[in-house]
N, C-alpha and C positions, 0 to 999 in steps of 0.2 A: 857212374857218377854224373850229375846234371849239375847245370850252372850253380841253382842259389834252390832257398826252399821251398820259395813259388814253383821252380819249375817240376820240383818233385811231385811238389802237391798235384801236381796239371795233368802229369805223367800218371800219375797212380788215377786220376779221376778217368783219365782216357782208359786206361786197363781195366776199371769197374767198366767203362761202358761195354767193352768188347767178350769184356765178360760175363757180363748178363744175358749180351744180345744172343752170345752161346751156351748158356742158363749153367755154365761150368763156371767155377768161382775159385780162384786160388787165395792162398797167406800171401800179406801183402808188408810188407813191412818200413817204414822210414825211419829212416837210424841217418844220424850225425845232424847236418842239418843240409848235406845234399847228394842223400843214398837211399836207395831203394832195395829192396829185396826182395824177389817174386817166388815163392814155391808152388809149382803146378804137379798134384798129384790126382790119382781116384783113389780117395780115401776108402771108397767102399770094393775098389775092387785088389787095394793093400799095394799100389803102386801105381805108374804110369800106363795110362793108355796111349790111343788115337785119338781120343777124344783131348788129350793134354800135351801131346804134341801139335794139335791143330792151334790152341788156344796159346800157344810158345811162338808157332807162326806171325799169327793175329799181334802178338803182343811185338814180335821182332818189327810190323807198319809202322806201331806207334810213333 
C-alpha cells in the first residue's frame, strides 16, 4: 500500500522502467486508489524462473 494515487502511479512507472531495462515484463495492476499489484512469471516457460526472481529483486530497490 503507497501514500495516495500519485505515488502508485510513480511506483508502477519506476517497475516499467526496470522492467524494460531487463526486457522481462510483468501484470501490473492498480486497484483501490493506492494498491498495486505485481505478478512476475515466464509465461512461456509456465512458471517462475531466474530471470523473475532477479526482476522481484530489482522491483524490492524500487
Amino acid at each position: 500500500m503507497l501514500a495516495d494515487f500519485s505515488s502508485v502511479l510513480a511506483f508502477t512507472v519506476k517497475v516499467g522502467i526496470e522492467s524494460e531495462k531487463m526486457d522481462h515484463h510483468p501484470d501490473i495492476f492498480i486497484h483501490s486508489w493506492n494498491k498495486c499489484k505485481i505478478i512476475i512469471s515466464t509465461h512461456s516457460q509456465g512458471g517462475v524462473t531466474e530471470k523473475d526472481i532477479s526482476l522481484a529483486h530489482a522491483i524490492e530497490k524500487v
